[in-house]
C-alpha positions in Angstrom: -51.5 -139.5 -133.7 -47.8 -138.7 -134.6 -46.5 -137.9 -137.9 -42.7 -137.9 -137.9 -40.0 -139.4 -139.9 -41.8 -141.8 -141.8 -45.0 -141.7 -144.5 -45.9 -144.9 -142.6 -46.8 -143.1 -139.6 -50.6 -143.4 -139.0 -52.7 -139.4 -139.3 -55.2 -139.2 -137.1 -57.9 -142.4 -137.0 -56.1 -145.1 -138.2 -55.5 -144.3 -142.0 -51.6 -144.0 -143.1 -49.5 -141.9 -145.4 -47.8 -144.3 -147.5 -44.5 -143.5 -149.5 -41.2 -142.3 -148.6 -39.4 -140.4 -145.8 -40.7 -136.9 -145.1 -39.8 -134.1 -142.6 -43.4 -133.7 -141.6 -44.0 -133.6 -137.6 -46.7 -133.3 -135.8 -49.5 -134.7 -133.9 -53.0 -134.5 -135.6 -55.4 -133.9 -132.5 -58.7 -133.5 -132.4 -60.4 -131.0 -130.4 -63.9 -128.7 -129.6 -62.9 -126.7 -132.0 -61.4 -128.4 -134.8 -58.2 -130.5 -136.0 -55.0 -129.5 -134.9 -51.2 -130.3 -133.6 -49.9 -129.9 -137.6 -47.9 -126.5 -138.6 -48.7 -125.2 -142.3 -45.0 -125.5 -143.4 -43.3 -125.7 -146.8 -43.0 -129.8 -146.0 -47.3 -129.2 -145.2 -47.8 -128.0 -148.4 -45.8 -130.3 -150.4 -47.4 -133.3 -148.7 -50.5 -132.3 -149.2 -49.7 -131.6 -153.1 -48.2 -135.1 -153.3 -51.6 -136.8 -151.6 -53.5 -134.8 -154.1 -52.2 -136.1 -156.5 -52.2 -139.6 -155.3 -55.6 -139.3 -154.5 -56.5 -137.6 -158.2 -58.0 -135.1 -156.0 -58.8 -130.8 -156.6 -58.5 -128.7 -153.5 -61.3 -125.7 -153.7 -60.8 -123.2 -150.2 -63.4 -120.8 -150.4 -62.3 -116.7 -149.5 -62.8 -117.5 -146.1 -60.2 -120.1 -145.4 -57.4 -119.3 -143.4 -54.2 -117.7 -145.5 -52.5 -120.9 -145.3 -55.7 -123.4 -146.6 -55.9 -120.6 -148.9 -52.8 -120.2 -150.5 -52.0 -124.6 -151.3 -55.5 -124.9 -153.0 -55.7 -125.4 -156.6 -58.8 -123.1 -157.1 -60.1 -120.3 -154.0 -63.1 -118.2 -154.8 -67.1 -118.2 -153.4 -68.8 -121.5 -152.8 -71.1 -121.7 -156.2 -68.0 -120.7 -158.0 -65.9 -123.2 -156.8 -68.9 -126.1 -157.1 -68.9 -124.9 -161.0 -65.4 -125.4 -161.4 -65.6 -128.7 -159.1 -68.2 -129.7 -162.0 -65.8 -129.6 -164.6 -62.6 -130.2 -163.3 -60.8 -133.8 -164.6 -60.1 -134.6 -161.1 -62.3 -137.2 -159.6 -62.1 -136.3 -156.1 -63.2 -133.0 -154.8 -61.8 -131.9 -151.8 -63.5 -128.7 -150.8 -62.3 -126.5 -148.2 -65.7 -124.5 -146.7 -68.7 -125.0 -144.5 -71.1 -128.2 -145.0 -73.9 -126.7 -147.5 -70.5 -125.4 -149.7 -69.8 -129.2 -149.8 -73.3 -130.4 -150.5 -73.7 -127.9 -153.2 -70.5 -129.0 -155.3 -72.2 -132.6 -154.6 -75.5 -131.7 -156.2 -73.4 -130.3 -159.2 -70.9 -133.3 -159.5 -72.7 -136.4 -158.4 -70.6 -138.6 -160.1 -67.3 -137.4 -158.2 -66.4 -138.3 -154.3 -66.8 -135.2 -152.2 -64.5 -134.6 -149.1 -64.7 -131.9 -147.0 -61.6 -132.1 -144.0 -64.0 -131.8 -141.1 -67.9 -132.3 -141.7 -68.6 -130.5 -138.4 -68.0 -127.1 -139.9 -71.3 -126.2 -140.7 -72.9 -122.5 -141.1 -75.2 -120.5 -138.9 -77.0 -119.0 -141.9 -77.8 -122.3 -143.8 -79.0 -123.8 -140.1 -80.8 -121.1 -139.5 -84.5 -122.6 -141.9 -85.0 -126.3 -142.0 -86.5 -128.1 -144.5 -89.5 -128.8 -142.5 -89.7 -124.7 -141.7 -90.0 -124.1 -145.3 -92.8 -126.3 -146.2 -94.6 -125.0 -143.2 -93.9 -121.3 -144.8 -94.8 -122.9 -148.0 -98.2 -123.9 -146.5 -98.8 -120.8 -145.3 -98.3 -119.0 -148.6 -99.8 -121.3 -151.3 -98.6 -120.2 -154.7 -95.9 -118.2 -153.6 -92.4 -119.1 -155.3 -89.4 -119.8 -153.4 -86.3 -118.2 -153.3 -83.2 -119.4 -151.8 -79.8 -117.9 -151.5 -77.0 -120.4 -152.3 -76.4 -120.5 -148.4 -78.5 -123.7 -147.7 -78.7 -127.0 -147.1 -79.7 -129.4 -150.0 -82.5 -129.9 -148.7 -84.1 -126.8 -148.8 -82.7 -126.4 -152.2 -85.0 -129.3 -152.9 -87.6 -127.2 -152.0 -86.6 -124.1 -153.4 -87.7 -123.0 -156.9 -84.8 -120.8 -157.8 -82.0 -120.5 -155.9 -80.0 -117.1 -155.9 -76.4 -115.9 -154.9 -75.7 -112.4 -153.7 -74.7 -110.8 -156.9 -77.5 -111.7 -158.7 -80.6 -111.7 -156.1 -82.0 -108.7 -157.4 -81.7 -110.5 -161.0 -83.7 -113.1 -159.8 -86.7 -111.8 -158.1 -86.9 -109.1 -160.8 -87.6 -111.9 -163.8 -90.4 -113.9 -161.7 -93.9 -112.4 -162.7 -94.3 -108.9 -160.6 -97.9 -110.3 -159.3 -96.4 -113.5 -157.8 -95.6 -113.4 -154.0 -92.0 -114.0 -153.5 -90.5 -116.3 -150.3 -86.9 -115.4 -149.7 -84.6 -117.1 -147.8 -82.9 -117.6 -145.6 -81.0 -114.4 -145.2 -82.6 -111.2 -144.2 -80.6 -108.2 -144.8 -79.6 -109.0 -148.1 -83.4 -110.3 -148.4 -84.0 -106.2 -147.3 -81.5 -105.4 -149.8 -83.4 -106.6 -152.5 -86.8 -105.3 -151.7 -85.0 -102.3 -151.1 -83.6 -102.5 -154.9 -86.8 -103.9 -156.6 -89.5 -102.3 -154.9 -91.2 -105.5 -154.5 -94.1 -105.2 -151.6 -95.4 -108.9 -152.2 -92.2 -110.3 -151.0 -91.6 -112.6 -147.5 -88.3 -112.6 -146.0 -87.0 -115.0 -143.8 -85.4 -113.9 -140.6 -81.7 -115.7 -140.6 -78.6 -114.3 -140.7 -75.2 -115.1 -140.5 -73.8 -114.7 -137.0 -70.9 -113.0 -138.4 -72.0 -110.7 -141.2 -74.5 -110.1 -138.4 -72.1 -108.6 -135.9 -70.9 -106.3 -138.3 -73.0 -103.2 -137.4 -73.9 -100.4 -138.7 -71.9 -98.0 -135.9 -68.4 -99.7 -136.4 -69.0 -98.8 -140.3 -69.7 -95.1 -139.5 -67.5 -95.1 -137.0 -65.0 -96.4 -139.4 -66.1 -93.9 -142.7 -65.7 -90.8 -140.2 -61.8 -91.9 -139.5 -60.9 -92.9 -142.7 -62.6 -90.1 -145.4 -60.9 -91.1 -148.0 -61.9 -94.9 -148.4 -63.9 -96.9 -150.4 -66.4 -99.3 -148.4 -66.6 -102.9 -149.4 -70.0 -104.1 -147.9 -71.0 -107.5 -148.1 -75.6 -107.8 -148.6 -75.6 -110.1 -145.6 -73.8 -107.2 -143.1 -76.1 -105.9 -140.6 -74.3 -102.6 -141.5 -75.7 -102.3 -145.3 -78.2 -100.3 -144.9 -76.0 -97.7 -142.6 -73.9 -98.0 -145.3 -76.5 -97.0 -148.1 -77.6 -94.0 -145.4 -74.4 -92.7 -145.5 -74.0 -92.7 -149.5 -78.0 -91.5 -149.2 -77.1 -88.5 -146.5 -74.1 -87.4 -148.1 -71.9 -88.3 -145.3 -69.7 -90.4 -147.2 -69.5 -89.9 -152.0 -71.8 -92.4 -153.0 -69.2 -93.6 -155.9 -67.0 -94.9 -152.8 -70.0 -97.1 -151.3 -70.0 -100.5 -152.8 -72.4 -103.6 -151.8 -70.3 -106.5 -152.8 -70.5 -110.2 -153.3 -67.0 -111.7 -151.9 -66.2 -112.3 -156.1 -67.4 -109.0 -156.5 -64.8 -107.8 -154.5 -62.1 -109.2 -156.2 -63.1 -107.2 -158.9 -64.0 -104.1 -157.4 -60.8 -104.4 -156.0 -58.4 -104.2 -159.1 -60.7 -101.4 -159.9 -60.4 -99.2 -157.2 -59.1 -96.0 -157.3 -58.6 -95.1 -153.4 -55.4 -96.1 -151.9 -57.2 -97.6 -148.7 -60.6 -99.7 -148.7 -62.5 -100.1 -145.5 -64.1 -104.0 -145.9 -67.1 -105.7 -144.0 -67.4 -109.2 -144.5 -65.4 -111.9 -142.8 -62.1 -111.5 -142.2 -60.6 -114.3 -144.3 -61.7 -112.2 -147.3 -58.6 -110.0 -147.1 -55.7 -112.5 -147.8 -57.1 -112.7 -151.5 -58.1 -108.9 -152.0 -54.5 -108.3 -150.9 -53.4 -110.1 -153.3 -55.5 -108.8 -156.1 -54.4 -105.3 -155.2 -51.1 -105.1 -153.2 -51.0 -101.6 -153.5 -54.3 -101.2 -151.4 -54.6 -100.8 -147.7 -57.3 -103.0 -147.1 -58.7 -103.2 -143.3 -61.5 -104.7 -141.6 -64.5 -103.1 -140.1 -64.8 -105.4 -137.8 -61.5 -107.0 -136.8 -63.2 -109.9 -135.1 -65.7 -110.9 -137.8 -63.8 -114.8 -138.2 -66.4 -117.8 -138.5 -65.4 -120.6 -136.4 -66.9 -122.9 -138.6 -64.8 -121.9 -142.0 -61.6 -121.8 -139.1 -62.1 -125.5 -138.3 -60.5 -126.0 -142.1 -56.8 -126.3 -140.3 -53.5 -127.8 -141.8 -53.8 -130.9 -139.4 -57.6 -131.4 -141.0 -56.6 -131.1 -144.8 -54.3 -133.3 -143.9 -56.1 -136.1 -142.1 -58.7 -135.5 -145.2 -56.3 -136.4 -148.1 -54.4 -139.3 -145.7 -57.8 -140.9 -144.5 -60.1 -140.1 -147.7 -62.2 -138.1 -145.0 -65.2 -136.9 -144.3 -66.9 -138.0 -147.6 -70.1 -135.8 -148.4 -73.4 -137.4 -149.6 -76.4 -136.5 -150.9 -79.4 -138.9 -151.5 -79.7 -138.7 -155.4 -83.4 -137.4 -155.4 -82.5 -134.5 -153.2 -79.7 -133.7 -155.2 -81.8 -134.0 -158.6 -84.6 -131.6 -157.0 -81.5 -129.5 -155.3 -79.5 -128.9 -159.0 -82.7 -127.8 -160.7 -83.3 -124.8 -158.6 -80.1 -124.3 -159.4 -79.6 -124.7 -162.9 -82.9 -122.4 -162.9 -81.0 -119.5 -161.9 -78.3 -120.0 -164.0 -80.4 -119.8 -166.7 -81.7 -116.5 -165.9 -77.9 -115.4 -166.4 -75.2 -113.6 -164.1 -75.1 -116.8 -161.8 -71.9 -114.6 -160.5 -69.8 -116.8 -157.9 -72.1 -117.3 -155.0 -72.7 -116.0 -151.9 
């Protein structure tokens, strides 16, 4: 529907933008692949500030938002991060700019609060990729076995999960759990080989999932990419099918192993103010290097794979913040028990200490 001259002008299924005259134009549409018809302009921005605060509402865009999602949110970082600072924020309305599970997750950890995400069809290849029914057939299969789950699932397998884990601290947390109990990890498998890799453990499952886009990142474009620029670092995200290339180069000599870093997407942002090379080769998705270019705008930061975007975190667009904070849409639930079951296998690993930011 068109937004023009007028606040009163309905946004997408009926809702309205009340107040006074704007400049905003556009025409919210709804397609296959997301919201659109609305530019992210200065007149974008400030209307979505203004329905913030109507609404009494925090905006959280995770790393791998588009620039523009990025830049009007009140807080950007990794998904357990941002559900942490969702959890104590004064705001009463969290409207979180991610993928489905990042949403549930800020749920489980703020049940009191209304959760909005701007289209509830972006949803994540890796969390989709173990049901909750899966798991308690791999449960079954493996009785006494505790269960691991990287922060990249639904609730409901976080119901079922003992401890969950982000990538920062999954070595952490399979190194405190009793070195005689079997170990399920899931659901992602290379940084599920990163840890067994790192801890030695042989009584550890891994799941085989994966994100479709960390995937794709293989381990030729990274050597490829090492050989024709020698003087880089490497920023490699645990759930890149190019890790372990990565660790063979450091391993071989082929590349100084001080330059070879396997990275959480926070701690990136940190390696990155630290850095000491003038260019920094990265592998994880693309939206990652808006905010590493602006934690170091002296660095040449590039991708190792220039087509590593998630359509999912993409469907986030200007015309579906906007329909979200006009409409009070898509609201997030999760049933209370799930949630309960979900925020102590949390809370779990957070006890064990350097939660980090998440995935």
């Amino acid at each position: 529907m068109t937004i023009t001259a007028s606040r009163s002008d309905s946004v997408g299924g009926g809702g309205r933008v009340t107040g006074g005259p704007m400049t905003l134009t556009g025409r919210v549409v709804d397609g296959p692949s997301g919201f659109t018809g609305v530019e992210a302009t200065p007149e974008w921005a400030a209307e979505i500030k203004r329905l913030a605060r109507e609404r009494n509402a925090t905006i959280l865009a995770h790393n791998y938002q588009l620039p523009e999602i990025q830049d009007v949110a009140d807080h950007v970082g990794d998904s357990l991060a941002l559900s942490r600072i969702a959890a104590e924020a004064p705001e009463d309305t969290i409207v979180f700019c991610g993928v489905h599970f990042m949403a549930e997750t800020a749920k489980i950890l703020s049940p009191d609060k209304t959760v909005l995400i701007p289209d509830q069809r972006a949803g994540c290849s890796l969390a989709d990729s173990i049901s909750a029914d899966e798991l308690r057939e791999w449960k079954a299969e493996h009785p006494g076995a505790l269960v691991v789950s990287y922060v990249n699932t639904t609730a409901a397998v976080k119901a079922l999960t003992d401890i969950c884990c982000t990538s920062s601290n999954a070595v952490d947390v399979v190194a405190s759990i009793d070195p005689d109990r079997e170990v399920l990890f899931l659901p992602d498998q290379f940084l599920g080989a990163h840890v067994k890799r790192v801890t030695g453990r042989d009584n550890i499952h891994i799941w085989a999932g994966e994100c479709h886009v960390h995937a794709g990142i293989n381990g030729d474009e990274l050597t490829e990419q090492a050989r024709t620029h020698p003087n880089a670092e490497l920023f490699v995200h645990p759930e890149c099918g190019c890790a372990t290339s990565a660790l063979y180069l450091a391993g071989e000599g082929a590349f100084p192993a001080d330059r070879v870093h396997i990275l959480s997407t926070g701690g990136m942002i940190d390696a990155a103010k630290a850095a000491r090379s003038s260019e920094v080769l990265v592998a994880t998705e693309i939206g990652m290097l808006h905010q590493l270019r602006k934690a170091a705008p002296g660095i040449d930061f590039q991708a190792v794979n220039d087509r590593a975007s998630c359509k999912y975190m993409k469907m986030i667009t200007p015309a579906a913040l906007l329909r979200c904070l006009a409409e009070n849409r898509d609201e997030v639930h999760v049933d209370p028990e799930t949630a309960a079951a979900g925020r102590d296998s949390v809370l779990r690993m957070i006890a064990i200490g350097n939660p980090g930011g998440g995935e």
